[in-house]
NULOMI-265168 format. One line per field, with one value per atom (N, C-alpha, C, CB): x, z, y; residue number from 0; residue in one letter; atom name. Coordinates in pm, 1 decimal. Each point is the difference from the previous one (the first is absolute). Glycine has a CB too. Example, Ala and Ser with C-alpha at 12.3 -4.5 7.8 and 13.67 -1.06 7.14 Angstrom:
2
u: [1319.0,-89.0,90.0,-189.2,154.2,82.0,-77.0,118.4]
w: [780.0,0.0,0.0,124.6,-196.6,6.0,73.0,-214.5]
v: [-569.0,119.0,120.0,-117.3,222.3,119.0,109.0,-62.8]
i: [0,0,0,0,1,1,1,1]
aa: [a,a,a,a,s,s,s,s]
at: [N,CA,C,CB,N,CA,C,CB]
//
This chain:
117
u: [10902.9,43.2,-42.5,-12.1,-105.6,-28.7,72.4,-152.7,209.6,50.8,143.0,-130.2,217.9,119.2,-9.0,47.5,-159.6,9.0,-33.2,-35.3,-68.8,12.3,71.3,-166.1,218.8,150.9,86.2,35.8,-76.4,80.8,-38.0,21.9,-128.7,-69.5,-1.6,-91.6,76.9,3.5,168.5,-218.9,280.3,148.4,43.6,48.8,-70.3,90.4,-93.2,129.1,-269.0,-91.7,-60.0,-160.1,193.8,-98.3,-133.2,139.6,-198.0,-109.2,-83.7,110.6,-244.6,-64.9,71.0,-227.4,179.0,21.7,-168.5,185.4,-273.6,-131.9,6.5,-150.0,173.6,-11.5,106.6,29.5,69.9,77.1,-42.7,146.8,-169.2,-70.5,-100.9,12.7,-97.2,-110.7,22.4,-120.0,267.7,27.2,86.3,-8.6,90.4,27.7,-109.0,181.6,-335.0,-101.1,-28.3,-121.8,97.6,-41.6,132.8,-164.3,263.4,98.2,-55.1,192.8,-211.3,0.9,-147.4,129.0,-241.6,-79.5,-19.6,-47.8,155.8,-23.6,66.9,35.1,33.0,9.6,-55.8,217.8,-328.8,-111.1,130.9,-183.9,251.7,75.1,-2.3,121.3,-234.1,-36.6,-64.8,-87.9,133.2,9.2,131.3,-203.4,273.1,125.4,68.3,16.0,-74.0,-1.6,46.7,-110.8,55.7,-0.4,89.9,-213.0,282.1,44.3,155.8,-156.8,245.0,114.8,113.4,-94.8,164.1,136.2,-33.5,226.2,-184.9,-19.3,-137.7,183.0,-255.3,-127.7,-57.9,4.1,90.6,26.5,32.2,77.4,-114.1,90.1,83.1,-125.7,254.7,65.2,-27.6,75.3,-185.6,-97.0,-58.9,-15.7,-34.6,-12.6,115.7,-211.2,276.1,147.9,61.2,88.4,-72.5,7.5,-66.8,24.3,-168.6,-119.7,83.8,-332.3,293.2,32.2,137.6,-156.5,297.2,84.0,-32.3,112.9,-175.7,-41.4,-94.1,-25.9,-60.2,-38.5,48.6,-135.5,214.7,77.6,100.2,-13.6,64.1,83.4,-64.0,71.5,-191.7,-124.7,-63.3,-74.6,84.8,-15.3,113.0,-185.1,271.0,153.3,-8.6,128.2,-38.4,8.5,85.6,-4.7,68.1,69.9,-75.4,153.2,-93.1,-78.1,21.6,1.1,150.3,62.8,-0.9,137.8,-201.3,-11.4,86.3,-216.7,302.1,61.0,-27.6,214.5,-266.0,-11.8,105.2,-245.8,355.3,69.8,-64.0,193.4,-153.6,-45.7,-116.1,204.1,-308.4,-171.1,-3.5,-195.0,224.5,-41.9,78.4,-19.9,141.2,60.5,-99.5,234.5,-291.3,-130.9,-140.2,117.3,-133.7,-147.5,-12.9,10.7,57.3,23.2,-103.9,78.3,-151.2,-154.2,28.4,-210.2,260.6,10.8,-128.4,271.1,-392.0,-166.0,-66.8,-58.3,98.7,-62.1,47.3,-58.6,199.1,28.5,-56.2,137.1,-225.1,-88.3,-63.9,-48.9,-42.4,-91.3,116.1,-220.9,353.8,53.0,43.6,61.6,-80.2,77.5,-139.2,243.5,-384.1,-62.2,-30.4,-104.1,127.8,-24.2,84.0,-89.4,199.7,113.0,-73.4,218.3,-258.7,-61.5,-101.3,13.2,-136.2,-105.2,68.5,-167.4,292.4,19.2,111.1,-37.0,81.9,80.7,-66.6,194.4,-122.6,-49.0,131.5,-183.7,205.0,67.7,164.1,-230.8,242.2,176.8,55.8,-24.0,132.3,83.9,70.1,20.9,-72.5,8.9,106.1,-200.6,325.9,57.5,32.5,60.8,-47.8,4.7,143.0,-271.5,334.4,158.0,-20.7,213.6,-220.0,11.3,75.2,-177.8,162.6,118.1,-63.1,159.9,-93.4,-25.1,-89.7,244.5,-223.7,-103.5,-118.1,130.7,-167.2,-148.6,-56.0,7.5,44.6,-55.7,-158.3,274.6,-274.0,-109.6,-97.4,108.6,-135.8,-123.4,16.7,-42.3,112.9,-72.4,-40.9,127.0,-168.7,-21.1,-161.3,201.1,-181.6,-115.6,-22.3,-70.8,192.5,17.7,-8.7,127.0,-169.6,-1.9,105.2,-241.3,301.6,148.1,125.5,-109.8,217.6,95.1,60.5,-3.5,39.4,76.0,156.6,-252.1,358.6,158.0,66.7,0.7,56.6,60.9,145.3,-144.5]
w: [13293.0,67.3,-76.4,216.9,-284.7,-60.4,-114.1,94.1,-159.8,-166.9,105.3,-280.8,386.3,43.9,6.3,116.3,-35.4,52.2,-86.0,191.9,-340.4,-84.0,-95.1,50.9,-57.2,-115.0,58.8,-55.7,142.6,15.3,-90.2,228.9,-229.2,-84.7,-121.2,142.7,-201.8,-105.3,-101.7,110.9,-39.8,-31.3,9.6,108.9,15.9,9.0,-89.8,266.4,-264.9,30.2,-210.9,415.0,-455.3,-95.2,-9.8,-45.8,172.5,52.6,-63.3,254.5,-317.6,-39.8,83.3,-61.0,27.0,98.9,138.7,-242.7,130.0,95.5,83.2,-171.7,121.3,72.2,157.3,-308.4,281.7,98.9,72.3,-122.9,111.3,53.5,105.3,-239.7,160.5,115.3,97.0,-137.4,88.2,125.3,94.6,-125.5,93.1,119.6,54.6,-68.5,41.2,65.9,115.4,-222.5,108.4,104.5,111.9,-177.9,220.6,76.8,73.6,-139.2,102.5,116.2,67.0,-165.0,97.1,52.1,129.5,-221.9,221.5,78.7,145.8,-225.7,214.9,123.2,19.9,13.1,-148.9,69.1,-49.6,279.0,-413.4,-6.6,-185.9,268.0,-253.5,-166.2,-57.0,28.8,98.8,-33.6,-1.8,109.4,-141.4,3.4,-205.5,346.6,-366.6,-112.8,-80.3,54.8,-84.3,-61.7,32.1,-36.3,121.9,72.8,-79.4,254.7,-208.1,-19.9,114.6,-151.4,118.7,148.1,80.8,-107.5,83.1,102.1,95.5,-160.3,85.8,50.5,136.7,-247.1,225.4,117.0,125.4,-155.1,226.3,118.3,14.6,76.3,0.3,22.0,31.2,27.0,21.3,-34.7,-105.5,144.6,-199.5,-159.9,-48.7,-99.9,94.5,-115.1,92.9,-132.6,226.9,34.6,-75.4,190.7,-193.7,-12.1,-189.5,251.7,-318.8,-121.8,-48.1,-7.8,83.2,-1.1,32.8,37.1,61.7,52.6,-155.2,338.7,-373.4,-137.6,-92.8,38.9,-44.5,-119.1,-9.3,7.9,110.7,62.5,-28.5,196.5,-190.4,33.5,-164.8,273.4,-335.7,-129.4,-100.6,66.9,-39.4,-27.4,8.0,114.7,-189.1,-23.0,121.2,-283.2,321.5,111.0,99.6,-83.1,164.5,109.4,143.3,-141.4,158.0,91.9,19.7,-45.8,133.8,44.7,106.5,-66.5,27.7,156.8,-7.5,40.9,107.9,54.1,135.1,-90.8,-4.2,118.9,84.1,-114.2,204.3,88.7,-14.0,32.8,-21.4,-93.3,104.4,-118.9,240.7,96.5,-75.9,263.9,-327.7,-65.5,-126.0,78.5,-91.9,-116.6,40.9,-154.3,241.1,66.7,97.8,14.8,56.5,128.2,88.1,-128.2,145.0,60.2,84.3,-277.7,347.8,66.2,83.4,23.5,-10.4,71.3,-99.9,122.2,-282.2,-74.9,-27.1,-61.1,123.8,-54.8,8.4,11.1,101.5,-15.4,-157.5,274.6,-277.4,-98.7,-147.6,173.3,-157.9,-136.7,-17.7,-12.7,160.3,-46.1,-34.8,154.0,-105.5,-3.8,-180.8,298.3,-326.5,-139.1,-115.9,101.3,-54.1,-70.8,3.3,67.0,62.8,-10.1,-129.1,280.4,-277.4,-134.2,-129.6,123.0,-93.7,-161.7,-58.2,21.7,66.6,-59.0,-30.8,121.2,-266.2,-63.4,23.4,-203.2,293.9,47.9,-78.3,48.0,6.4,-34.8,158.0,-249.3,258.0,125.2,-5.0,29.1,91.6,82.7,67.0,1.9,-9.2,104.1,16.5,-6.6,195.7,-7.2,95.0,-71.1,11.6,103.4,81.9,-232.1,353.9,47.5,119.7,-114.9,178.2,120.3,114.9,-75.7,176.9,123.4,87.0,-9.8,18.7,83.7,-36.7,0.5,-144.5,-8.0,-24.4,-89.4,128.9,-3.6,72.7,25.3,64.9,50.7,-56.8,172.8,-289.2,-81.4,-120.9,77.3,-87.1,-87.0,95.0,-206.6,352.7,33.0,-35.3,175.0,-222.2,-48.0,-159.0,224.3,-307.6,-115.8,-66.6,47.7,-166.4,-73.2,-80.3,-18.6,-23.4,-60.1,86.5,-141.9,50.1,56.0,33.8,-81.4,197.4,58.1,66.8,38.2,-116.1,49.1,71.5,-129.1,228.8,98.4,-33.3,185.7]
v: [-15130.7,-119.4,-124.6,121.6,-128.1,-80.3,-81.0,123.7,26.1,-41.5,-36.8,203.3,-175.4,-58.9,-141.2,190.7,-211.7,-128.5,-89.6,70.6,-59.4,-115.8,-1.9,-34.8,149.4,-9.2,-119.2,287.9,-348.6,-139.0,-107.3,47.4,-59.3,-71.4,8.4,-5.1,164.4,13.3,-50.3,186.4,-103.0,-17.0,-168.8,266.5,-362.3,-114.4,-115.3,70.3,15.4,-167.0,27.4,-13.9,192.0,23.6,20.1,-85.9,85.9,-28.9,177.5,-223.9,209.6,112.0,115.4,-129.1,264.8,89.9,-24.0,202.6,-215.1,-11.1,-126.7,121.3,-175.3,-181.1,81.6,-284.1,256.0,66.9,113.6,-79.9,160.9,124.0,-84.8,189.2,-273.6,-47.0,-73.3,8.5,-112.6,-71.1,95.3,-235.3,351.3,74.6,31.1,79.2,-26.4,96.4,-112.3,170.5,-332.1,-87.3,11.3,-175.1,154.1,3.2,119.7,-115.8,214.4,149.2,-59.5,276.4,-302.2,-1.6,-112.6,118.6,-186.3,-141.2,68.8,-237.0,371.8,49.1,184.1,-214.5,225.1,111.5,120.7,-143.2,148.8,70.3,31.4,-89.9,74.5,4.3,173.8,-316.1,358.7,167.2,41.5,56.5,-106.0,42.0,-15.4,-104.0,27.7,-19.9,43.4,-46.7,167.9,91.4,158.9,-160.7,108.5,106.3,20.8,-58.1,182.3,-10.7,-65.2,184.2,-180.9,-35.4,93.4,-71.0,176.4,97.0,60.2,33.7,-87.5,-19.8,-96.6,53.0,-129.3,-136.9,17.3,-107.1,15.9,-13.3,-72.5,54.5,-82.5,-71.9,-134.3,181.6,-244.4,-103.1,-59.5,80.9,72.6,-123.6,-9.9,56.5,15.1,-48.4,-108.0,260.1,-285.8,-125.1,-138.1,151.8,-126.2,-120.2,36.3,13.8,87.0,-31.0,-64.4,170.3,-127.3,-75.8,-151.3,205.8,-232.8,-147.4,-45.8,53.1,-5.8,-84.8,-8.7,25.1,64.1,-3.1,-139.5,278.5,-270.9,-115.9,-151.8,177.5,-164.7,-95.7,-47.9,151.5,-67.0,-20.6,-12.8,102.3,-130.9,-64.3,-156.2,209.8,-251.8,-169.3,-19.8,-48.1,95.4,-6.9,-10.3,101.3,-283.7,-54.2,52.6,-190.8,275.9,-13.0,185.4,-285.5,355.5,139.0,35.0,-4.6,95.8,45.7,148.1,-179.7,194.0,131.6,84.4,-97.8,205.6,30.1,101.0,-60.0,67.8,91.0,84.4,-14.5,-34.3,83.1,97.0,-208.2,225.2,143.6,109.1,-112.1,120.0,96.6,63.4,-125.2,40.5,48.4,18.9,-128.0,67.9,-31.4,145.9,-321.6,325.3,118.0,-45.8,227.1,-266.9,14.1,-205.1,238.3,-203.9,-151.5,-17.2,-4.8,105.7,-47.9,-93.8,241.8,-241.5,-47.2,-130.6,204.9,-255.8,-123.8,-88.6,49.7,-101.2,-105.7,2.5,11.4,74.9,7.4,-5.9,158.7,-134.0,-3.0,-124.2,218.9,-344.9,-131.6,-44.1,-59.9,100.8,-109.6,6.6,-7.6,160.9,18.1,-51.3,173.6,-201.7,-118.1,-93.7,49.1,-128.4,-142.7,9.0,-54.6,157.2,-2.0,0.6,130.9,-47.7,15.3,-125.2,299.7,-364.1,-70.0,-170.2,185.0,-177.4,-143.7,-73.9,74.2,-174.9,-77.0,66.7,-223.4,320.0,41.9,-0.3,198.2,-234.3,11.0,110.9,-218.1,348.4,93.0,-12.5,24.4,28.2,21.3,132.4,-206.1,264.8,95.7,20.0,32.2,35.6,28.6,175.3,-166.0,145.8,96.4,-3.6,47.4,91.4,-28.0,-32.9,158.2,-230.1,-70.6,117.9,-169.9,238.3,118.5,-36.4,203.3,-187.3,-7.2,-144.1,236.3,-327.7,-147.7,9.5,-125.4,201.2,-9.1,80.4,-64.1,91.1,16.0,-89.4,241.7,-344.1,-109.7,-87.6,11.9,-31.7,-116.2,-59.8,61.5,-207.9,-42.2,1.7,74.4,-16.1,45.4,-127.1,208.8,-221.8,-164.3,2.6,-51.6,184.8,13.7,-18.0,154.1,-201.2,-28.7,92.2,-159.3,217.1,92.7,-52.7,110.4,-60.8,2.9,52.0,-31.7,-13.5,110.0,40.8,-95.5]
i: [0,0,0,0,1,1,1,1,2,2,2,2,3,3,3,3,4,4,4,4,5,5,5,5,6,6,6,6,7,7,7,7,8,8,8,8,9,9,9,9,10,10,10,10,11,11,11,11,12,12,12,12,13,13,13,13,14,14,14,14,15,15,15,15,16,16,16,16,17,17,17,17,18,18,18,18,19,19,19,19,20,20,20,20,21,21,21,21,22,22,22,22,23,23,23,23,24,24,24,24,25,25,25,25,26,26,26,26,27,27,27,27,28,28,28,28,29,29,29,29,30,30,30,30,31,31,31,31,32,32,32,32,33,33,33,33,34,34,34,34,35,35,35,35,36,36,36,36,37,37,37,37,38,38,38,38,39,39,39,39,40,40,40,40,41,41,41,41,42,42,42,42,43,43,43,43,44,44,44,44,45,45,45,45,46,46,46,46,47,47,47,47,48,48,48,48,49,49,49,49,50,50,50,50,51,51,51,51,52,52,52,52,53,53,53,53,54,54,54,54,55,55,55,55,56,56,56,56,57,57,57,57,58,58,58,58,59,59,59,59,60,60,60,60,61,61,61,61,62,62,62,62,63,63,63,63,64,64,64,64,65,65,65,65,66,66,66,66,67,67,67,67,68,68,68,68,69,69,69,69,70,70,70,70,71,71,71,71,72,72,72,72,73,73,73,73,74,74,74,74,75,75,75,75,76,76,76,76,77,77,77,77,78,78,78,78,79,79,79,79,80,80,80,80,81,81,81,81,82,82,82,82,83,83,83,83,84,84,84,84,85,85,85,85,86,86,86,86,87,87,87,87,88,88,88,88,89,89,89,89,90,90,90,90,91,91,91,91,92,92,92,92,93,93,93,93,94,94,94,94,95,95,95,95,96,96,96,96,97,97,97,97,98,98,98,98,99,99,99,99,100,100,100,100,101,101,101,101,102,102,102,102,103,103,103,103,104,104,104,104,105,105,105,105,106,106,106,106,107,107,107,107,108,108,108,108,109,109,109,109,110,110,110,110,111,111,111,111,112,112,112,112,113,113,113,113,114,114,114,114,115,115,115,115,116,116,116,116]
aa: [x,x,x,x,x,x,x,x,x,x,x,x,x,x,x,x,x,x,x,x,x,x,x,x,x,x,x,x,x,x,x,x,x,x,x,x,x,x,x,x,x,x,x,x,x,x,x,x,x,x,x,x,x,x,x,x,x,x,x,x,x,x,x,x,x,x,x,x,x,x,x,x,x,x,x,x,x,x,x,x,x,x,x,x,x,x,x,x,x,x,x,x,x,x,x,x,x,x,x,x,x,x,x,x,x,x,x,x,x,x,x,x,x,x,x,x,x,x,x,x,x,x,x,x,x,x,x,x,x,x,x,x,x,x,x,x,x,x,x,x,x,x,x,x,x,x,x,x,x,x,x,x,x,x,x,x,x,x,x,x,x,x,x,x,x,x,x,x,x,x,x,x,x,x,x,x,x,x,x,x,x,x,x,x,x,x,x,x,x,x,x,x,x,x,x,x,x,x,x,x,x,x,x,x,x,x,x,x,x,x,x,x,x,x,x,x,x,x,x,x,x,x,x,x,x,x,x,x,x,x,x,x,x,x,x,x,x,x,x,x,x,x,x,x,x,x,x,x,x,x,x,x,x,x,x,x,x,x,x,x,x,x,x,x,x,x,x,x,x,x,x,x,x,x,x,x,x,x,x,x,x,x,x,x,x,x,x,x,x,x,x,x,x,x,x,x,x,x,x,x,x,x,x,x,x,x,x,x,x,x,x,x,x,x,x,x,x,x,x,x,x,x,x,x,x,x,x,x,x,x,x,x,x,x,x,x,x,x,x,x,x,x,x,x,x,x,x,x,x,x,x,x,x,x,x,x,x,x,x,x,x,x,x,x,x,x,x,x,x,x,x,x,x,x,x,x,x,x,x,x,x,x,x,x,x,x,x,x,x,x,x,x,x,x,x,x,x,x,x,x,x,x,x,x,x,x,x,x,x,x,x,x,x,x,x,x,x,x,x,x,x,x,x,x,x,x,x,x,x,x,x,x,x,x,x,x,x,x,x,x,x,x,x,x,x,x,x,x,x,x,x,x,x,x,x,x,x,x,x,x,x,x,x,x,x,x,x,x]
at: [N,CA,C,CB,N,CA,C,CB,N,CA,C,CB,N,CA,C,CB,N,CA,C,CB,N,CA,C,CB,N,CA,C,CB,N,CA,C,CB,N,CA,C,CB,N,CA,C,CB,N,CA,C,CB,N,CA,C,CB,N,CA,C,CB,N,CA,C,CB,N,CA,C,CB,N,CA,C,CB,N,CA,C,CB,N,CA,C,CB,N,CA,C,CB,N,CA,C,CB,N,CA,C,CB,N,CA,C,CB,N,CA,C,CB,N,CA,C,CB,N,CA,C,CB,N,CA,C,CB,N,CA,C,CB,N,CA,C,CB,N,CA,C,CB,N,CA,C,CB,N,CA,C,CB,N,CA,C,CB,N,CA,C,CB,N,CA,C,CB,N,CA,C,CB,N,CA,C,CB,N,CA,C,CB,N,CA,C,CB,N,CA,C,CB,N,CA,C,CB,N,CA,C,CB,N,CA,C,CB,N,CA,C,CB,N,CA,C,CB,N,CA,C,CB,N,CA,C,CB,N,CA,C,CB,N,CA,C,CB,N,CA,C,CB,N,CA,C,CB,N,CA,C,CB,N,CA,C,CB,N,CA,C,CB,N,CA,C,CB,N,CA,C,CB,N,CA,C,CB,N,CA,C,CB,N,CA,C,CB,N,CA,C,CB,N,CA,C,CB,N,CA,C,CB,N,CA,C,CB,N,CA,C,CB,N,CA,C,CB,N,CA,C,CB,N,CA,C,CB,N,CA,C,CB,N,CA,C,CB,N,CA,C,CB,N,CA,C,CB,N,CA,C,CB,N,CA,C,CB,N,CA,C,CB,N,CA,C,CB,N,CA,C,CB,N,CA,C,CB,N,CA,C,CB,N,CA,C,CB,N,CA,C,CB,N,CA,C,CB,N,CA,C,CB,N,CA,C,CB,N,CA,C,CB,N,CA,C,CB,N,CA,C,CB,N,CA,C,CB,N,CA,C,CB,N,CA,C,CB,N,CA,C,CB,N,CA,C,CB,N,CA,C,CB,N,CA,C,CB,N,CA,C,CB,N,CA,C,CB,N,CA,C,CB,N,CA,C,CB,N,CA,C,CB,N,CA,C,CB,N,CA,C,CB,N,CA,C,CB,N,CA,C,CB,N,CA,C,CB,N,CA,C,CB,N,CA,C,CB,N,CA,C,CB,N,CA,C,CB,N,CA,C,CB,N,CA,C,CB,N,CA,C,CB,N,CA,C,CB,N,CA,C,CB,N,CA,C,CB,N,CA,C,CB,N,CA,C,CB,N,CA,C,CB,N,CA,C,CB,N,CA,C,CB]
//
C-alpha cells in the first residue's frame, strides 16, 4: 500500500522514492493505519483501500475530490462516522465532495464535506 500510494508523488511530483514513501507512512499514521503499509491489496480491507484511495487522491495536485458512492466500497456503514472524521485529519484544505444517494444522507450528518443529493 505504501509503494501505491506514493507513486503519486513519485511519478507527478519526481519526488525520491523514500521522500515519498515517508510522506505516505506520515498520511497512514495520522489515522493509526501505518500497519497497513506494507501490506498487499488483498491483504486489506475494504476500509483501507478506501483511506488509501482517499490519499492517494489527497496527495494529487488536484484541489477538487469527488467521492461516488463510498458505501459500495466501504460496506461497513457502523464505521462512517469514524471514516468522515478521518477525512477531516487527513485532508490539507482540498474540497471533498461526496455524491451519494438520498437514502443514506443520514450518515453524513454533521459531515464537513460537501455532500450532493
Amino acid at each position: 500500500m505504501l509503494e501505491n500510494i506514493a507513486l503519486i508523488k513519485e511519478v507527478h511530483e519526481l519526488m525520491p522514492i523514500s521522500k515519498a514513501e515517508a510522506l505516505a507512512q506520515e498520511y497512514l499514521a495520522k489515522i493509526a493505519l501505518e500497519d497497513i503499509g506494507l501490506l498487499r491489496l488483498v491483504q486489506c480491507t475494504p476500509t483501507d483501500i478506501f483511506y488509501v484511495m482517499l490519499i492517494r487522491a489527497l496527495m494529487s495536485k488536484e484541489m477538487n475530490i469527488i467521492i461516488l458512492t463510498p458505501f459500495y466500497l466501504i460496506h461497513d456503514l457502523k464505521s462512517i462516522q469514524t471514516i468522515l472524521e478521518n477525512m477531516q485529519l487527513l485532508n490539507n484544505n482540498k474540497e471533498i465532495t461526496i455524491f451519494d444517494i438520498i437514502t443514506n444522507e443520514i450518515h453524513y450528518e454533521g459531515c464537513l464535506c460537501n455532500t450532493v443529493k
